[in-house]
PDB file of N, CA, C and O in Angstrom:
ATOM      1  N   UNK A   1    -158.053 127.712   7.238  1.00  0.00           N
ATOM      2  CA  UNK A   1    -157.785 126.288   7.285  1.00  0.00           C
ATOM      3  C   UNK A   1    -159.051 125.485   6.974  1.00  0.00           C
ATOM      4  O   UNK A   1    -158.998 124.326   6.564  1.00  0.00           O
ATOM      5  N   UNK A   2    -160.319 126.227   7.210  1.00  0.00           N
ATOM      6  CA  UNK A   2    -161.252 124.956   6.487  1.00  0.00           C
ATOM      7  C   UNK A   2    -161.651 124.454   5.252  1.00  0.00           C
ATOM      8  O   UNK A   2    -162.317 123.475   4.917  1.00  0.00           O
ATOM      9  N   UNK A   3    -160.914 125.634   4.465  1.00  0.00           N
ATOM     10  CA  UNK A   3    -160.992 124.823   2.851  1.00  0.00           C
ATOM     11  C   UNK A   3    -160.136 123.672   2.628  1.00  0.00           C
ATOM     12  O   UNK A   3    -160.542 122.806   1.854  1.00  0.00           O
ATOM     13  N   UNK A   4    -158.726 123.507   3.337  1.00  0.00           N
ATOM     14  CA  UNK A   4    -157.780 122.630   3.682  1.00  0.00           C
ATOM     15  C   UNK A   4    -158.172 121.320   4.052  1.00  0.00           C
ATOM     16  O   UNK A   4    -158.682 120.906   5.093  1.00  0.00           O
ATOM     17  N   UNK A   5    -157.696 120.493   2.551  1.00  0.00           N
ATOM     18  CA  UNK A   5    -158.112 119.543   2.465  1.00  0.00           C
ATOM     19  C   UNK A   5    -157.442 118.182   2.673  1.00  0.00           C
ATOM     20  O   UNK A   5    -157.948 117.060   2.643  1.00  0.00           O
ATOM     21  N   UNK A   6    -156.081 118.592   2.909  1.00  0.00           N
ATOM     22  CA  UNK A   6    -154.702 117.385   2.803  1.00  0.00           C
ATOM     23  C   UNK A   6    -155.001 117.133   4.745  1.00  0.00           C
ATOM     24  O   UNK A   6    -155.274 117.832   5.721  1.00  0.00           O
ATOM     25  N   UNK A   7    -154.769 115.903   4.472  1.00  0.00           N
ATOM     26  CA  UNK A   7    -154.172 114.887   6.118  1.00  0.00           C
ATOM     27  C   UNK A   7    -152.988 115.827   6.843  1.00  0.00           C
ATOM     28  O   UNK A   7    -151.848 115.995   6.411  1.00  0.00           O
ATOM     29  N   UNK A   8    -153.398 116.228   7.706  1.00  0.00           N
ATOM     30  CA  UNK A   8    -151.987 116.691   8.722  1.00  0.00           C
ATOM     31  C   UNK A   8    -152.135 115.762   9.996  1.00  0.00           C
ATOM     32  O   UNK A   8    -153.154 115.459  10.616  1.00  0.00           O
ATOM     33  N   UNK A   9    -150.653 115.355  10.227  1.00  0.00           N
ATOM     34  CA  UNK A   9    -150.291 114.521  11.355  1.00  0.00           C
ATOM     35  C   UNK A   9    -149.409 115.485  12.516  1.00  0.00           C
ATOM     36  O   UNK A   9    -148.345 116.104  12.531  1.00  0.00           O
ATOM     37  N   UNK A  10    -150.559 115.199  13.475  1.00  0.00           N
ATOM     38  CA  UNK A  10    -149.710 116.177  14.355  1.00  0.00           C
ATOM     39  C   UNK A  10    -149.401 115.321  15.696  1.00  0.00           C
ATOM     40  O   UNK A  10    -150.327 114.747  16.270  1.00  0.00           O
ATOM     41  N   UNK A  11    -147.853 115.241  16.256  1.00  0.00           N
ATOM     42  CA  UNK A  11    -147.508 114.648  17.513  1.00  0.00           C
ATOM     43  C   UNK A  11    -146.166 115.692  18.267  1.00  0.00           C
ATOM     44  O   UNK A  11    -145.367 116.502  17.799  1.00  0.00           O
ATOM     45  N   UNK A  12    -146.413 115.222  19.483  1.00  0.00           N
ATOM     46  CA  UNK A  12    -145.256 115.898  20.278  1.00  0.00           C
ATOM     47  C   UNK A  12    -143.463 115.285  20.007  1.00  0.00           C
ATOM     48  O   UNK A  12    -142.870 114.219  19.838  1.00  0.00           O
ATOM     49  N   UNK A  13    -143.223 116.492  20.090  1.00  0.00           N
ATOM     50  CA  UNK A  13    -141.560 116.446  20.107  1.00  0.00           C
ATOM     51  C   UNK A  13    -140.716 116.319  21.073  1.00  0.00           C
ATOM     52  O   UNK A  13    -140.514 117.496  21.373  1.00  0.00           O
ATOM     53  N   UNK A  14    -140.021 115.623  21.836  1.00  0.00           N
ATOM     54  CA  UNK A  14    -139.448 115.686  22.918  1.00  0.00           C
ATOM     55  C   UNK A  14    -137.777 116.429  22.989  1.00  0.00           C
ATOM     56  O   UNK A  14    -137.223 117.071  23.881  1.00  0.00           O
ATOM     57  N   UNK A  15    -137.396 116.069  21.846  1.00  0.00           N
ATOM     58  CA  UNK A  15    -136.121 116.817  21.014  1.00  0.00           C
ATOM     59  C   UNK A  15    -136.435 117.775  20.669  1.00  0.00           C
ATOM     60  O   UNK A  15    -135.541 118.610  20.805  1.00  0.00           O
ATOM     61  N   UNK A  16    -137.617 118.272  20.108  1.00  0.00           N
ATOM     62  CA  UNK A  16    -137.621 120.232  19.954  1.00  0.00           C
ATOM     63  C   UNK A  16    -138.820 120.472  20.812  1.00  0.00           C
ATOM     64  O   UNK A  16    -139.714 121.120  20.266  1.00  0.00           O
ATOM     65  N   UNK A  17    -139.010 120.112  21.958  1.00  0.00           N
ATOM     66  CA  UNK A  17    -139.546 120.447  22.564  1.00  0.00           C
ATOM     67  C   UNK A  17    -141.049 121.430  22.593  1.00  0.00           C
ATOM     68  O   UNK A  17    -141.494 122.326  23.310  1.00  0.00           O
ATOM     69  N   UNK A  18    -141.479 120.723  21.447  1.00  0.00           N
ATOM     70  CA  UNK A  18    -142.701 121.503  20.813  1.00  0.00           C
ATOM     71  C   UNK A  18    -143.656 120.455  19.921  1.00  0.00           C
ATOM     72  O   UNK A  18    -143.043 119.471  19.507  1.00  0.00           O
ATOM     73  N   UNK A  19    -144.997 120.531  19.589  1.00  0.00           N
ATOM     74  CA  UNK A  19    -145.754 120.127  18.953  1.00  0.00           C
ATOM     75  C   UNK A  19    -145.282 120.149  17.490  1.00  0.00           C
ATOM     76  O   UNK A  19    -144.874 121.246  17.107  1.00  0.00           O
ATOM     77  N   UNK A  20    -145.258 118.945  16.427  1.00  0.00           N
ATOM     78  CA  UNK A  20    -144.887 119.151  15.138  1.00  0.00           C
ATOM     79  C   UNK A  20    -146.257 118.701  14.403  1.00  0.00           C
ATOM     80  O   UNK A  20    -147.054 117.893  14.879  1.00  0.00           O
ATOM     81  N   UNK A  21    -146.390 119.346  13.193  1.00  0.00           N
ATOM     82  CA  UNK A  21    -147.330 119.292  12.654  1.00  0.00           C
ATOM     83  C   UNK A  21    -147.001 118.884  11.242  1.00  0.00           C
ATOM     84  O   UNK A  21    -146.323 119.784  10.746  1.00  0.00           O
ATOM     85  N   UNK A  22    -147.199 117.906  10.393  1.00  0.00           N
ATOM     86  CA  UNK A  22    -146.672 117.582   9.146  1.00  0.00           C
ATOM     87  C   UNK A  22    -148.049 117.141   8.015  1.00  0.00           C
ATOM     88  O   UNK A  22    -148.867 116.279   8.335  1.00  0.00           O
ATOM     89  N   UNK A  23    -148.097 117.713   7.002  1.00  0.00           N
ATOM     90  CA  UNK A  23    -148.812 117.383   5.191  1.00  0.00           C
ATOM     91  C   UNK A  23    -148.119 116.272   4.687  1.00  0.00           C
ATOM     92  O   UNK A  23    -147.007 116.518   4.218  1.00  0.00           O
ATOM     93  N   UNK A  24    -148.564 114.941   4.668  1.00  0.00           N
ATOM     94  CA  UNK A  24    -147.370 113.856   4.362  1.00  0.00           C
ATOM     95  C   UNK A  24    -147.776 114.224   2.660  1.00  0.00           C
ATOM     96  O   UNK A  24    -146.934 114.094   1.771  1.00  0.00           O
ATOM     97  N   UNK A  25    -149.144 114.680   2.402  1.00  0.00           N
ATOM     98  CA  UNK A  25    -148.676 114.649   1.205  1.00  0.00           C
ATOM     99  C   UNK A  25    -148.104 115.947   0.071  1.00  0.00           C
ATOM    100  O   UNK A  25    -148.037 116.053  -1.154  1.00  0.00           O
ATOM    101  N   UNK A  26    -147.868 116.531   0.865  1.00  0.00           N
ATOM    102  CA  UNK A  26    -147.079 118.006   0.236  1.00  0.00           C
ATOM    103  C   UNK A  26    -145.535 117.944   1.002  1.00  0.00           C
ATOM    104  O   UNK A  26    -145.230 118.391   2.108  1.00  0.00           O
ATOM    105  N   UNK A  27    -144.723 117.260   0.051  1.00  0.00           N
ATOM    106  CA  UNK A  27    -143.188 117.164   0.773  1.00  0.00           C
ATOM    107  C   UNK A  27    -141.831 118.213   1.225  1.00  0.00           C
ATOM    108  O   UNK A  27    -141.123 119.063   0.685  1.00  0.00           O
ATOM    109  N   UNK A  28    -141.963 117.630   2.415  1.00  0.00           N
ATOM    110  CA  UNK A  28    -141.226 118.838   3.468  1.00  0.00           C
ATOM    111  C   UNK A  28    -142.189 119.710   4.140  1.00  0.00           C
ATOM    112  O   UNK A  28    -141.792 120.112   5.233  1.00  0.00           O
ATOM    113  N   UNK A  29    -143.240 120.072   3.812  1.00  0.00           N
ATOM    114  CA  UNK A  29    -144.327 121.075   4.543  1.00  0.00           C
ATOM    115  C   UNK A  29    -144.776 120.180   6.359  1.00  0.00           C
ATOM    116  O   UNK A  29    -145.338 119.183   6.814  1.00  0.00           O
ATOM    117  N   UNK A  30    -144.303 120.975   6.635  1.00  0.00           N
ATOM    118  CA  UNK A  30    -144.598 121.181   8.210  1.00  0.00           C
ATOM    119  C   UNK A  30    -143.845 121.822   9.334  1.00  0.00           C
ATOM    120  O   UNK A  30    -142.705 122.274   9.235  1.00  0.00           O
ATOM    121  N   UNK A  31    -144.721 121.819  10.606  1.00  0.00           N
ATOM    122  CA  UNK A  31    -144.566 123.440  11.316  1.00  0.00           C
ATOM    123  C   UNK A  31    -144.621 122.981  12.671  1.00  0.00           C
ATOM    124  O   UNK A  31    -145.041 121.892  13.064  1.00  0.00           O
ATOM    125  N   UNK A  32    -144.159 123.915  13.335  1.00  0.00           N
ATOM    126  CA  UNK A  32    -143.707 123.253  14.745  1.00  0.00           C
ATOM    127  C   UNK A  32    -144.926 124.429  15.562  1.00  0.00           C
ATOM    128  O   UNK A  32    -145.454 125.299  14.869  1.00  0.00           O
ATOM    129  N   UNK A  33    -145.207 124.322  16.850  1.00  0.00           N
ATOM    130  CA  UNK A  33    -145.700 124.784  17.533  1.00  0.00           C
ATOM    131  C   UNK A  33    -145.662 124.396  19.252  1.00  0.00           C
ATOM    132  O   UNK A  33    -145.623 123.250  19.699  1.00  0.00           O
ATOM    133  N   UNK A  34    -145.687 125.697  20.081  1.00  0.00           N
ATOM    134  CA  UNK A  34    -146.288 125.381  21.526  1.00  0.00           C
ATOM    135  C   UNK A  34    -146.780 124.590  21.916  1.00  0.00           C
ATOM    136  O   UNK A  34    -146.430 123.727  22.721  1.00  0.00           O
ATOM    137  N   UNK A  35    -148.154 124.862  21.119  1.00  0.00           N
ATOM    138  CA  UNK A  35    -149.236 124.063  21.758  1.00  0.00           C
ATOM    139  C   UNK A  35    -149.781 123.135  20.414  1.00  0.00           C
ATOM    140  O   UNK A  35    -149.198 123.465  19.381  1.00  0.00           O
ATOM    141  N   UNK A  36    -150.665 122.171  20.258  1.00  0.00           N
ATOM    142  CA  UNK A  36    -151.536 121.426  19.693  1.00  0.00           C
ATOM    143  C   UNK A  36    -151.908 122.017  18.297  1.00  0.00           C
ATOM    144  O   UNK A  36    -151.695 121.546  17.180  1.00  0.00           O
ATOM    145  N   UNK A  37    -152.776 123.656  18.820  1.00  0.00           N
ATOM    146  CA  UNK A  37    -153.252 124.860  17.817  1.00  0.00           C
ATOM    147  C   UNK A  37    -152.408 125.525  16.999  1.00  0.00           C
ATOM    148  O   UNK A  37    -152.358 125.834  15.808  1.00  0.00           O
ATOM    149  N   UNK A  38    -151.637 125.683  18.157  1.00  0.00           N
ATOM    150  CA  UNK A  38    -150.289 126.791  17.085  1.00  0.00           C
ATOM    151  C   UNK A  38    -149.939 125.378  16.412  1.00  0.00           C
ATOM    152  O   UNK A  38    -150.551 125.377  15.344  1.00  0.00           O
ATOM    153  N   UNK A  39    -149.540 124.697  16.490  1.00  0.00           N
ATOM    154  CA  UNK A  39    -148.936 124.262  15.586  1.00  0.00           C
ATOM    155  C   UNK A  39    -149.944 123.588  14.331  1.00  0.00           C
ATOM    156  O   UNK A  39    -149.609 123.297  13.183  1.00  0.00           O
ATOM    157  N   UNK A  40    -151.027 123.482  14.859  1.00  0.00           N
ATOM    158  CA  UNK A  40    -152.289 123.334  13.643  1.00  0.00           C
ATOM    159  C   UNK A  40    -152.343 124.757  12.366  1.00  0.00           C
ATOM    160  O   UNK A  40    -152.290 124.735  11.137  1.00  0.00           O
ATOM    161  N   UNK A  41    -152.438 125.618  13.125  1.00  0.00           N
ATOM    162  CA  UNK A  41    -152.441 127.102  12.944  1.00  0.00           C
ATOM    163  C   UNK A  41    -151.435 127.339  11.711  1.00  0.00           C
ATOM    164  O   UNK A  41    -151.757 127.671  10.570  1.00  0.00           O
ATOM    165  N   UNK A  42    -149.983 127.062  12.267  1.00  0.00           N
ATOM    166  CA  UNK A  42    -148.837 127.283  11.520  1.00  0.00           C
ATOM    167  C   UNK A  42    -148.297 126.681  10.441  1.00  0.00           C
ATOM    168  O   UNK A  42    -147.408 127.012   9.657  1.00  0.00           O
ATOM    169  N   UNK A  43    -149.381 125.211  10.597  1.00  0.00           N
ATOM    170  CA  UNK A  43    -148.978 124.317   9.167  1.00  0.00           C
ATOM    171  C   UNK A  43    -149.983 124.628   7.912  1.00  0.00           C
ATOM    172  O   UNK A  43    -149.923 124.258   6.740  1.00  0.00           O
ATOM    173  N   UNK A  44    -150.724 125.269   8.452  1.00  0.00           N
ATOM    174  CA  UNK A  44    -151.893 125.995   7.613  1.00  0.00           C
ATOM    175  C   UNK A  44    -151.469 127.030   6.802  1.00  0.00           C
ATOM    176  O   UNK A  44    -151.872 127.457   5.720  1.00  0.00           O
ATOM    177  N   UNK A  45    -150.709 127.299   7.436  1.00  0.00           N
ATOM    178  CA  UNK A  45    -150.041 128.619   6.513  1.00  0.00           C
ATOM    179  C   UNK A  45    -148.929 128.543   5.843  1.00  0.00           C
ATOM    180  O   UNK A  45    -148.596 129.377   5.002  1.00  0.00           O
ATOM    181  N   UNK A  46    -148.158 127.381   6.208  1.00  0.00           N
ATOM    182  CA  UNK A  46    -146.808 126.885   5.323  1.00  0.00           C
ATOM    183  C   UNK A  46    -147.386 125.653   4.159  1.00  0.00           C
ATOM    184  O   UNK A  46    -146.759 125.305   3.159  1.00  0.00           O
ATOM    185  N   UNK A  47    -148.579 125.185   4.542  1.00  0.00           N
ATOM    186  CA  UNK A  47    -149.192 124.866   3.169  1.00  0.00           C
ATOM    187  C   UNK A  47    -149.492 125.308   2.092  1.00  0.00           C
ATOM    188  O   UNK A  47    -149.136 124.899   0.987  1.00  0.00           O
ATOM    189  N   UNK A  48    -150.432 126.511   2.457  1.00  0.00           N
ATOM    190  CA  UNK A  48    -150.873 127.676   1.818  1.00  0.00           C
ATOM    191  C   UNK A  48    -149.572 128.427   0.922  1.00  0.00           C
ATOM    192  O   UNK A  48    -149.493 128.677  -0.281  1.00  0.00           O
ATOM    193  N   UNK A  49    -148.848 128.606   1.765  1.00  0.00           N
ATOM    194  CA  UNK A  49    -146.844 129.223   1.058  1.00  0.00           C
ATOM    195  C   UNK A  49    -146.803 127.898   0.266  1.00  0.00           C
ATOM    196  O   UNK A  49    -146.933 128.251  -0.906  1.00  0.00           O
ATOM    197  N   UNK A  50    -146.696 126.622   0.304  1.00  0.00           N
ATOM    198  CA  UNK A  50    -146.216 125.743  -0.121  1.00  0.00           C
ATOM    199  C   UNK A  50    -147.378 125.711  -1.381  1.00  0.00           C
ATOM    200  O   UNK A  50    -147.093 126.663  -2.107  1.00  0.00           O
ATOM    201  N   UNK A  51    -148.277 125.174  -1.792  1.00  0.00           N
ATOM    202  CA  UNK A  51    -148.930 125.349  -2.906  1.00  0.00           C
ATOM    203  C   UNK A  51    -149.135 126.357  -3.510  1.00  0.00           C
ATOM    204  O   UNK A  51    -149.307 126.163  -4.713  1.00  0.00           O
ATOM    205  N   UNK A  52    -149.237 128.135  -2.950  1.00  0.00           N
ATOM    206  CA  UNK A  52    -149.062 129.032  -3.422  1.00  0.00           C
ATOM    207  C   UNK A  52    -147.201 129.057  -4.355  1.00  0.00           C
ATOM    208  O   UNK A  52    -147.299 129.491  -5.502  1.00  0.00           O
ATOM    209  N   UNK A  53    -145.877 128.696  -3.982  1.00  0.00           N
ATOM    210  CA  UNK A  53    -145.096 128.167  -4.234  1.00  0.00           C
ATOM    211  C   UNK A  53    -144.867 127.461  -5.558  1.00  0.00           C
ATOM    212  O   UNK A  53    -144.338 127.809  -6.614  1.00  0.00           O
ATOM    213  N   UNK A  54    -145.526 126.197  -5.079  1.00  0.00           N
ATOM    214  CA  UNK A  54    -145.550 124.928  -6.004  1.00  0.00           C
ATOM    215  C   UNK A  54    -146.047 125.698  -7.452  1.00  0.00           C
ATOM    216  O   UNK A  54    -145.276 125.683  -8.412  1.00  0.00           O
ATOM    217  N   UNK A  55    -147.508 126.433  -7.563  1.00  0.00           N
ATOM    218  CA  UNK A  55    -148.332 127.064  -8.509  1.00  0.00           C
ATOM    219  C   UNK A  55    -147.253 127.594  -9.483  1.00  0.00           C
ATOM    220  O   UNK A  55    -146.849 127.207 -10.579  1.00  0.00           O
ATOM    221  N   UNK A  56    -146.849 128.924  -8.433  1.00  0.00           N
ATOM    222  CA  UNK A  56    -145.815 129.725  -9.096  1.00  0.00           C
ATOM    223  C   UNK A  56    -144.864 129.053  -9.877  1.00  0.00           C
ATOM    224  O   UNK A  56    -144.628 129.550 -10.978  1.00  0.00           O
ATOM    225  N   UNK A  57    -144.141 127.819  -9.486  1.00  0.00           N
ATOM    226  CA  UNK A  57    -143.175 127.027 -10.078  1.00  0.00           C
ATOM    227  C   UNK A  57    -143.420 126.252 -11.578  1.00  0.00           C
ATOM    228  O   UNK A  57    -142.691 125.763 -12.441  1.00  0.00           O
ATOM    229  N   UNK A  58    -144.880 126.433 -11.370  1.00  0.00           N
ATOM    230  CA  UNK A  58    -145.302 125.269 -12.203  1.00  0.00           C
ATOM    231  C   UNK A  58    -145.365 123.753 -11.836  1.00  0.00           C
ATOM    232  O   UNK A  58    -145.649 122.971 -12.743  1.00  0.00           O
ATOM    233  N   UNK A  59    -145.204 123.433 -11.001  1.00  0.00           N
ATOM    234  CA  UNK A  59    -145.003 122.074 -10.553  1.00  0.00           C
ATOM    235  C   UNK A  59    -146.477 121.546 -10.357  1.00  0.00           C
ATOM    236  O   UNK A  59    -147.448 122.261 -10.607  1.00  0.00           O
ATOM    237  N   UNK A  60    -146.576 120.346  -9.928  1.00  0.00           N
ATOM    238  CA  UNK A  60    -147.633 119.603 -10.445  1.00  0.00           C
ATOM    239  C   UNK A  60    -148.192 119.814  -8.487  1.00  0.00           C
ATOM    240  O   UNK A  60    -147.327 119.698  -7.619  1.00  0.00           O
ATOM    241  N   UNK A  61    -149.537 120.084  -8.137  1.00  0.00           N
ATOM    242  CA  UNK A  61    -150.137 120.307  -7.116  1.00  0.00           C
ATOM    243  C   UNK A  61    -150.692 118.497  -6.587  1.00  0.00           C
ATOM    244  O   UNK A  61    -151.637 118.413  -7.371  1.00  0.00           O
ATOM    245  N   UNK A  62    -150.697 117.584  -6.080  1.00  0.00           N
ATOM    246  CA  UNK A  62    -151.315 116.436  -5.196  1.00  0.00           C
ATOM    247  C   UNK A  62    -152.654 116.934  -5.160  1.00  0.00           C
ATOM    248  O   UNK A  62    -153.027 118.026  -4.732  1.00  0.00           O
ATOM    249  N   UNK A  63    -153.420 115.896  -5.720  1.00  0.00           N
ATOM    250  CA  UNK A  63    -155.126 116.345  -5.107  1.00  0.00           C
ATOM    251  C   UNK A  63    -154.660 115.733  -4.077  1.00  0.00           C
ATOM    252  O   UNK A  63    -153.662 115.020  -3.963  1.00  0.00           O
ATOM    253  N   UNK A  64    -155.883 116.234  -2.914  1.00  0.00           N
ATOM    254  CA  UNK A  64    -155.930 115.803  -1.560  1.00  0.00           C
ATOM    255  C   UNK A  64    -156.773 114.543  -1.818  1.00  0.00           C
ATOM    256  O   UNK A  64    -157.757 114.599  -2.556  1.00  0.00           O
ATOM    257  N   UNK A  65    -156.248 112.985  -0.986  1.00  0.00           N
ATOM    258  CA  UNK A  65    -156.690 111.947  -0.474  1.00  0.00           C
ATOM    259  C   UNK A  65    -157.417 111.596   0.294  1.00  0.00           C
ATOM    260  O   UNK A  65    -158.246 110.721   0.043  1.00  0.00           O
ATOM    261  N   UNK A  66    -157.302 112.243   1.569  1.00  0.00           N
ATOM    262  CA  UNK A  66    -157.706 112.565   2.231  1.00  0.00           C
ATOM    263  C   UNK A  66    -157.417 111.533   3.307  1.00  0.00           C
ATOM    264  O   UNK A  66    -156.264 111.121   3.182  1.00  0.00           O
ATOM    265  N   UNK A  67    -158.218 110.843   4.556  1.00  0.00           N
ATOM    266  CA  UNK A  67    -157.042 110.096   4.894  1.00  0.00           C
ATOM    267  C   UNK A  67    -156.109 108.677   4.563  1.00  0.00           C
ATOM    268  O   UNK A  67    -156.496 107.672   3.967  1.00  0.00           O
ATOM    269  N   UNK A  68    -154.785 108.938   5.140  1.00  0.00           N
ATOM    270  CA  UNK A  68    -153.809 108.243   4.586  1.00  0.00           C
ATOM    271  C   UNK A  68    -153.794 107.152   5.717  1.00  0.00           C
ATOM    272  O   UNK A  68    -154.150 107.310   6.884  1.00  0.00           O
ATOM    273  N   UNK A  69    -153.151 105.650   4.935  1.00  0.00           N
ATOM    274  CA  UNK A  69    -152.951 104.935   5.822  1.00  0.00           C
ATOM    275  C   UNK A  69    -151.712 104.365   5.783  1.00  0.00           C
ATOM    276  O   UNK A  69    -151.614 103.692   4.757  1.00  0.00           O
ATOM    277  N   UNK A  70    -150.326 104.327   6.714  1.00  0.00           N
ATOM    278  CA  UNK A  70    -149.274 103.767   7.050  1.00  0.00           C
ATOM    279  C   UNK A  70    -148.963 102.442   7.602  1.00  0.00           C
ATOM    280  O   UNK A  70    -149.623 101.808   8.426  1.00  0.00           O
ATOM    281  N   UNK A  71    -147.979 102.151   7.088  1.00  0.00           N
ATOM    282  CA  UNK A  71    -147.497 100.762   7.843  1.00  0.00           C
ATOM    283  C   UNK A  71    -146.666 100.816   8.684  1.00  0.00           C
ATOM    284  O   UNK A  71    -146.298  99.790   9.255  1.00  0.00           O
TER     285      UNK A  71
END
């Protein structure tokens, strides 16, 4: 995870009862977890699937922004 360069937003779930972890800018990528870590942990690796993925497809990869700001 420290070459990992994209914004992950991570907050608690009260409906799945677990930590969610989300890449706003790689769409659909994110990972649920226990705790804070695991779920840091686990979005790290469904990124990694997800641009490893994307590559394979040919599809066009997001440079990282780095952080994002919402309204």
């Amino acid at each position: 995870m420290s070459k990992f360069k994209y914004e992950v937003i991570i907050y608690w779930s009260r409906e799945d009862n677990a930590f969610i972890a989300e890449v706003p800018e790689l769409p659909g990528c994110m990972a649920d977890g226990r705790t804070y870590q695991e779920a840091l942990e686990n979005v790290g690796i469904i990124a990694q699937e997800w641009l490893e993925t994307a590559k394979q497809n040919g599809r066009s990869i997001p440079k990282p922004k780095g952080r994002l700001v919402f309204a």
